[in-house]
N, C-alpha and C positions, 0 to 999 in steps of 0.2 A: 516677682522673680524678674531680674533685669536679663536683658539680651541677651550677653555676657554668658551666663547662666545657661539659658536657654540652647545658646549653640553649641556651646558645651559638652551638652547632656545630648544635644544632635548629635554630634559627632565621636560620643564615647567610641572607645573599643578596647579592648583585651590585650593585654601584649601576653605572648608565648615565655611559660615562666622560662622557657631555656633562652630567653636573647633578655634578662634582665640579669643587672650585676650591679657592684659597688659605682656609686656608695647609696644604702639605704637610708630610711628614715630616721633621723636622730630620737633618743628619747625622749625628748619634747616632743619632737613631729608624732611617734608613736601613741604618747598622751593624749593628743589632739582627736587624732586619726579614729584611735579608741572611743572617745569620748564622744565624735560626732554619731559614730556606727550607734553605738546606743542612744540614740535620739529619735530611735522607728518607733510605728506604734505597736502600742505593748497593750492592748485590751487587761485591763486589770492590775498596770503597773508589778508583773509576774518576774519581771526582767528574766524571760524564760531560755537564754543562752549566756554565755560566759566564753570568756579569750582564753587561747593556751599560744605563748609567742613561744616560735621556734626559729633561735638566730645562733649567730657566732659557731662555735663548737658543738652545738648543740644539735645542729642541722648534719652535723657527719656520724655523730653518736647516735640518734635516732634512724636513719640511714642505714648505719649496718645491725640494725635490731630488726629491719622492716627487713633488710636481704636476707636475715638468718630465718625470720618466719618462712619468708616468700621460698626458702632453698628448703626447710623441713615439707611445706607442704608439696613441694614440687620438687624432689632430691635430682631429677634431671636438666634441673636451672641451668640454663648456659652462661656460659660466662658475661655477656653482654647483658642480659637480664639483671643480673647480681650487680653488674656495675649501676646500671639505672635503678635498679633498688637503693644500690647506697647513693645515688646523688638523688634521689627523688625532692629531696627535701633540701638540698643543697647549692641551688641552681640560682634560685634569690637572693638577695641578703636577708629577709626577712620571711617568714611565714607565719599568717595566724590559723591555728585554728581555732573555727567557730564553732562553738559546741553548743547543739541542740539539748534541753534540760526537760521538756516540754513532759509535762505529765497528767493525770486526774485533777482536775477541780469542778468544783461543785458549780461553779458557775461560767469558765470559760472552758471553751472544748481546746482540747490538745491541737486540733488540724490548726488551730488562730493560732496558739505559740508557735507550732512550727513554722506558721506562714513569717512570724515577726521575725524568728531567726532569719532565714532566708531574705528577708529586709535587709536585716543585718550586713549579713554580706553583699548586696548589691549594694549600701552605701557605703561601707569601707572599700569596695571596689571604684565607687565613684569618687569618693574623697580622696582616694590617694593618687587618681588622675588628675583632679582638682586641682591636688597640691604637687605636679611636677612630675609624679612616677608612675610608672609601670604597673600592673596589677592585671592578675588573671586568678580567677577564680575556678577549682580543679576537688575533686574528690579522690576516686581510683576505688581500688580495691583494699587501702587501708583507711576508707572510711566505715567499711562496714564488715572486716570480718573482726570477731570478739577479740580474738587473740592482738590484732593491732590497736584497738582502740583502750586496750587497758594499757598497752605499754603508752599508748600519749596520753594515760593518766584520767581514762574517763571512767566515770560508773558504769556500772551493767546496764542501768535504764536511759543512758547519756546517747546522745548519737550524735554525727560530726557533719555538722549543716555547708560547711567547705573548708576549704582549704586553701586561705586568698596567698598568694605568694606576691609580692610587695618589691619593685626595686628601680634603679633606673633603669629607663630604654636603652638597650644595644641595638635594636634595629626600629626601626618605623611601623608599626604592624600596620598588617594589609587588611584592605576595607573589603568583605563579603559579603554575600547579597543577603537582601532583610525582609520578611516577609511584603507583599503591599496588601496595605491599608483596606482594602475593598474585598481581602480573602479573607479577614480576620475581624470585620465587625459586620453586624446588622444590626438592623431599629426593632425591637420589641414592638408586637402588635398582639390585641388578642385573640388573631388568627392564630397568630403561629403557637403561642402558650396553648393553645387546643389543641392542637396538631400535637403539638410534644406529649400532651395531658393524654392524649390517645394510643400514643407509639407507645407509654409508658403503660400503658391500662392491660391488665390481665383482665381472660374470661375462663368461666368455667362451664 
């Protein structure tokens, strides 16, 4: 991995889907972009997720289907809410969603697909910084209740691993603080694997 690379990947960050606008990825760039995101590992070649691309007209039409669920469960919806319901999805040029497929098999456990999706979208997140744009990655509350997730056209056992929204930068995003290094690792000894071995241990 060249420098290049390297600093790169140092200084990734997220831009806010509401400061990204035209113009987005071209359908070449989209090809691409697609084609790198599936390139994570996949234990068992299961290819355990799948794209749903939400652009053009499509992003105001799904929009007001998300405001009419969001207004039946919540008949008190204010007006403001209803608006950010219909622009939820409207604020990119692009959105994919990732769709988690992850199921029974006999030899790979479902927690490894799901982890692969999740790959997934940290590298289309990284790729399409890579290649110029903006990208944050976002769930909400129409990643998981049923009634949303079949109007964006997933199965019953399907779930939606993100929601990368894709476009150029309108503002700069700002750099927030990142854990340090010194709170988030330690060296395995086999002191401490006893120690845990013991915390873990029932008596009767």
């Amino acid at each position: 991995m060249d420098g290049g690379t390297i600093e790169f990947l140092a200084r990734r960050r997220s831009n806010l889907a509401k400061d990204l606008g035209a113009p987005g990825p071209s359908p070449d760039q989209i090809a691409r972009l697609l084609t790198i995101a599936a390139r994570v590992p996949d234990h068992g070649r299961l290819a355990p997720w799948r794209f749903i691309l939400i652009a053009g007209d499509s992003r105001h039409e799904i929009g007001r289907i998300m405001a009419g669920l969001a207004a039946a469960a919540e008949p008190a919806i204010s007006a403001s809410r209803r608006a950010a319901e219909r622009d939820r999805f409207a604020q990119a040029p692009l959105v994919v969603c990732v769709v988690s497929r992850a199921a029974p098999h006999p030899k790979i456990p479902e927690w490894e697909q799901v982890l692969s999706a999740g790959a997934v979208c940290q590298t289309l997140l990284a790729a399409a910084g890579a290649m110029g744009f903006g990208a944050q990655w976002l769930t909400g509350w129409c990643a998981y209740d049923e009634r949303a997730r079949a109007a964006l056209g997933l199965g019953r056992a399907e779930r939606v691993a993100g929601f990368i929204h894709i476009g150029s930068a309108l503002e700069a995003p700002v750099e927030r603080p990142r854990p340090l290094i010194d709170d988030i690792v330690s060296d395995w000894s086999p002191e401490a694997g006893e120690a845990r071995r013991g915390a873990c241990s029932t008596t009767g």
